[in-house]
ZATISE-86897 format. One line per field, with one value per residue (C-alpha): x, z, y. Coordinates in Angstrom, 3 decimals, always signed. Example, Ala and Ser with C-alpha at 12.3 -4.5 7.8 and 13.67 -1.06 7.14 Angstrom:
BEGIN
xx: +12.300_+13.670
zz: +7.800_+7.140
yy: -4.500_-1.060
END
This chain:
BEGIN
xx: +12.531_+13.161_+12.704_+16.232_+16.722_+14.043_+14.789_+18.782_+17.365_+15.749_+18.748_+18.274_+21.782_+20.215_+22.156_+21.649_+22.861_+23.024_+23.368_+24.414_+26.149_+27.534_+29.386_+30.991_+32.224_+33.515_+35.327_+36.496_+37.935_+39.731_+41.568_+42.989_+44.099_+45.703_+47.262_+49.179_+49.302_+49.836_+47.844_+46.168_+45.183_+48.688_+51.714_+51.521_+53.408_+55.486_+56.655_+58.543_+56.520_+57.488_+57.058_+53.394_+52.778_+53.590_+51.404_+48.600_+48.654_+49.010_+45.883_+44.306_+44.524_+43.867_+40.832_+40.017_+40.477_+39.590_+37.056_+34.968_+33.880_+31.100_+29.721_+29.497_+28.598_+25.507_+24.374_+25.010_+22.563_+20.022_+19.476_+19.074_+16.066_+17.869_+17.552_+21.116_+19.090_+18.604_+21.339_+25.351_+27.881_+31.625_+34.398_+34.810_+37.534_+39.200_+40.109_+43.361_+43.712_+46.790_+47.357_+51.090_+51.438_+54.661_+52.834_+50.172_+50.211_+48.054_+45.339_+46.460_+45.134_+42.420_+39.708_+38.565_+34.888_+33.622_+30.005_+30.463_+28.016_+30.489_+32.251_+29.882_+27.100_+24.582_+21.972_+21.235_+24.044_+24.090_+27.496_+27.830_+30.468_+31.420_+34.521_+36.400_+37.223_+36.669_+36.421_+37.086_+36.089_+39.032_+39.611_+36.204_+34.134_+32.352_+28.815_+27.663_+23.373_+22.752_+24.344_+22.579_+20.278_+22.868_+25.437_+28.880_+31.667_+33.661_+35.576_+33.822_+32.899_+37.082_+37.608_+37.134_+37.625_+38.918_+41.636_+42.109_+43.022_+45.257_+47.434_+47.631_+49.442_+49.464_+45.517_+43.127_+41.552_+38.393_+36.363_+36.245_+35.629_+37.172_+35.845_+33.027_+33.538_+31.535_+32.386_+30.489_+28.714_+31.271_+29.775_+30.369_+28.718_+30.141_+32.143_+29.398_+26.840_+26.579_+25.693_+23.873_+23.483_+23.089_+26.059_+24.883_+25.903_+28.997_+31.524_+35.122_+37.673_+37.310_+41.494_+43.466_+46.425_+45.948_+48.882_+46.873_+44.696_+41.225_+40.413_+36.706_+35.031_+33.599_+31.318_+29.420_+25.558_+23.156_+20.060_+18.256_+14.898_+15.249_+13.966_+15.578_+17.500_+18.658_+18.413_+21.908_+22.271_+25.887_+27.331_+28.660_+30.531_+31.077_+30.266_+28.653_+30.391_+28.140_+31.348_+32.378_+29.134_+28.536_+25.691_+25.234_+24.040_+26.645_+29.042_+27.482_+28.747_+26.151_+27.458_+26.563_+22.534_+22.450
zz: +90.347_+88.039_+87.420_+88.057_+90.701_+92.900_+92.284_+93.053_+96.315_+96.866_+97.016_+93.558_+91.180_+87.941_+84.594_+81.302_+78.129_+74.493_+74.706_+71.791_+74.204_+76.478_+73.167_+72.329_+75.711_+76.192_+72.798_+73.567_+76.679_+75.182_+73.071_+75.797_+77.127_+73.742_+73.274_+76.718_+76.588_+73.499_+75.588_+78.157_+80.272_+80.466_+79.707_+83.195_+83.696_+81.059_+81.842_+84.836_+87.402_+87.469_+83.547_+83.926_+86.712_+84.904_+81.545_+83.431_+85.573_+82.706_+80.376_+83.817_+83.615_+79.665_+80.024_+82.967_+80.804_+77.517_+75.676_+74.614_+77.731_+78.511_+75.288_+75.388_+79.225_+78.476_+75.626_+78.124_+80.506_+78.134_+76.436_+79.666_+80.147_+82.858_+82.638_+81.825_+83.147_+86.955_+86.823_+87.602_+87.523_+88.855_+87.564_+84.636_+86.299_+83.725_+86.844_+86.422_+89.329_+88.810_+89.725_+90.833_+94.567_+93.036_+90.947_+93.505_+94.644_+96.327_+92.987_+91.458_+93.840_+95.561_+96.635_+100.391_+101.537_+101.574_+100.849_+98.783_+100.443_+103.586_+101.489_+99.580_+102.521_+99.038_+99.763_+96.121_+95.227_+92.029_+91.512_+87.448_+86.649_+83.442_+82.700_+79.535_+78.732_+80.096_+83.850_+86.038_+89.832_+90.773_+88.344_+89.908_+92.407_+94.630_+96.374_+99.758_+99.257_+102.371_+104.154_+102.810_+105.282_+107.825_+109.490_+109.848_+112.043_+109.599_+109.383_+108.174_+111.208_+111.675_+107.632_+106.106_+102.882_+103.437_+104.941_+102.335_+99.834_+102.394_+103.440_+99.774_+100.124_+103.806_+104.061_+103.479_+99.645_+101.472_+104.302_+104.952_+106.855_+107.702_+105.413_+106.290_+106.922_+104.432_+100.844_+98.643_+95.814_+92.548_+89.570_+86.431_+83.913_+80.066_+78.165_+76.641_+79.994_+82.711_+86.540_+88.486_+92.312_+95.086_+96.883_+99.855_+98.952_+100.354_+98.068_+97.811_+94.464_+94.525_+95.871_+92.467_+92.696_+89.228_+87.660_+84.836_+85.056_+85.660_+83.682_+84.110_+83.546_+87.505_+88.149_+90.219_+89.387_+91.757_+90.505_+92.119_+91.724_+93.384_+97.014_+99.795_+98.075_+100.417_+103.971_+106.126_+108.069_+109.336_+107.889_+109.633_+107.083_+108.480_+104.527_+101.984_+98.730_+96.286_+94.982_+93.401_+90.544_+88.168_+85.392_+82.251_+80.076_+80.849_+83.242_+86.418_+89.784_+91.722_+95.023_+93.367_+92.755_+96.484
yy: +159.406_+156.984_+153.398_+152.313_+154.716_+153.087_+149.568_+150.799_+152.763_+149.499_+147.812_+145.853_+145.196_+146.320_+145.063_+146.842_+144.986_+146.337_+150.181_+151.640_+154.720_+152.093_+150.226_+153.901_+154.778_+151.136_+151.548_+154.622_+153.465_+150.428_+153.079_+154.579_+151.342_+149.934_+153.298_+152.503_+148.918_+146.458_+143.843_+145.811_+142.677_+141.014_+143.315_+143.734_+140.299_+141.601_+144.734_+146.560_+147.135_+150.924_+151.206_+149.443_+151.679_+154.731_+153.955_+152.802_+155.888_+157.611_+156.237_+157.003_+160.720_+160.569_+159.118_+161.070_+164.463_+163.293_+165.797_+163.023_+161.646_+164.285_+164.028_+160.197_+159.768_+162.304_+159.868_+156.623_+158.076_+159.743_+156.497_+155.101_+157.547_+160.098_+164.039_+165.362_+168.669_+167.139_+164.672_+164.981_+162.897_+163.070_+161.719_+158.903_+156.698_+154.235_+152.253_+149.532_+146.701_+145.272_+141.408_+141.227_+143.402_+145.147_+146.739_+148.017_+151.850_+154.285_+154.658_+151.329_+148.342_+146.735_+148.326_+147.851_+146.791_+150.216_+152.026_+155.253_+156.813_+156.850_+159.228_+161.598_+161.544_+161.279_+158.780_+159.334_+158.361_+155.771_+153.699_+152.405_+149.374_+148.420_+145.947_+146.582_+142.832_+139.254_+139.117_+135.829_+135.369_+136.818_+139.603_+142.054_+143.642_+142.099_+143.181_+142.184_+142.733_+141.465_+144.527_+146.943_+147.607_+146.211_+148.502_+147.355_+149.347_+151.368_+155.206_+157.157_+159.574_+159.625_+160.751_+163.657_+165.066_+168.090_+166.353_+164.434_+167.238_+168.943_+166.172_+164.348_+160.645_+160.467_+160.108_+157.488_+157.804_+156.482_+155.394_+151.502_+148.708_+145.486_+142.219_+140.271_+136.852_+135.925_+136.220_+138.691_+138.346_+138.434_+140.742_+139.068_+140.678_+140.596_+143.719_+145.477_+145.312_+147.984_+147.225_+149.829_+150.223_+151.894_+153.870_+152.607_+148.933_+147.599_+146.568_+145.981_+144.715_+141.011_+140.446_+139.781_+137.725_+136.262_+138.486_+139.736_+143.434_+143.983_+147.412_+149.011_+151.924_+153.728_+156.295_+157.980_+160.015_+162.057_+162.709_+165.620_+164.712_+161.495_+162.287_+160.764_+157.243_+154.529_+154.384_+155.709_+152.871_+153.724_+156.453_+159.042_+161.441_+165.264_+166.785_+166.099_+166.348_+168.074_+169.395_+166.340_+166.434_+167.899_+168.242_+166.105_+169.124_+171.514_+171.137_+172.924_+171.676_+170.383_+172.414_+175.673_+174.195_+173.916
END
């Protein structure tokens, strides 16, 4: 296991500042978003709502598919001392939460309080954050550590992801919970850091009403030689997604090293 896993499994936020990888993938990323957006932080107060929609939906999927992202999330994570033979990853998401509600949909909004692990039933599960520009207290995520070894009523025994895929629109994206009454703690790190923790934290997007975008960078690893990871203190998912990883050094889904 290492270093950072533990101290994530332990239920530690763990910030990494200058990584050479981290600068690439971030510039990368803010290519994407210029090549949508002239000002990727405020056209959306500019533009339609349906034409903001549609780009930012659109330098989504573009970053989602681009053929440089394997190549620079396997540097990210060997500089930062992982395997890319025993680790996998899923998805890069180039993730846009809009700050006007018209311009909200289904993949474009505010996150619920939710713990991934509700979803992928991976204890060693490993959640990375990185913002593309400026954040304010109202333009991020926000962590509640104090529930992490606390469980709170949520749905995940009711969701399933199988479900998911078969019914499209109609079904939750994820499992939740309602918010705690007491505020969470607001991550606001600077472009150019990283946070790490566990999937077993709850989190939820900070609610934006400030009219401008909150861009980032979200992802997902599972190491396999990282033993059990955090405790399950309330999850109750029916599968366990293995199918959603795959590995650094070439590609293999994690479902078919089971």
């Amino acid at each position: 296991m290492t270093a950072i896993a533990e101290r994530a499994f332990r239920g530690e936020l763990v910030v990494f500042r200058q990584l050479d990888a981290l600068d690439a993938l971030l510039d990368h990323a803010r290519g994407t978003a210029y090549a949508a957006f002239d000002d990727p932080v405020r056209d959306e107060g500019r533009l339609d709502c349906g034409l903001w929609r549609e780009k930012a939906l659109a330098a989504r999927r573009d970053f989602m598919h681009s053929k440089a992202v394997p190549d620079l999330l396997r540097a990210l994570f060997t500089e930062l001392g992982f395997d890319p033979e025993t680790t996998y990853r899923d998805r890069a998401i180039l993730r846009f939460q809009p700050g006007r509600a018209a311009c909200r949909t289904r993949r474009l909004r505010d996150l619920p309080p939710h713990r991934d692990s509700w979803g992928s039933n991976l204890m060693t599960q490993l959640n990375w954050w990185a913002p593309l520009f400026p954040l304010e207290p109202d333009t991020t995520m926000e962590i509640w550590p104090d529930y992490f070894d606390r469980p709170v009523p949520n749905s995940s025994a009711d969701w399933d992801i199988e479900a998911l895929r078969a019914a499209g629109g109609s079904y939750p994206l994820l499992p939740e919970a309602a918010r705690p009454e007491e505020p969470g703690q607001p991550v606001l790190i600077e472009p150019g850091e990283l946070i790490c923790f566990s999937g077993a934290h709850l989190h939820a997007s900070r609610p934006n009403r400030t009219g401008r975008t909150r861009i980032s960078i979200d992802l997902r690893t599972v190491d396999v030689s990282d033993g059990p990871g955090a405790p399950n203190v309330d999850g109750r998912a029916r599968h366990t997604a293995y199918d959603w990883f795959h590995r650094l050094s070439d590609g293999a889904c994690l479902a078919s090293a089971r």
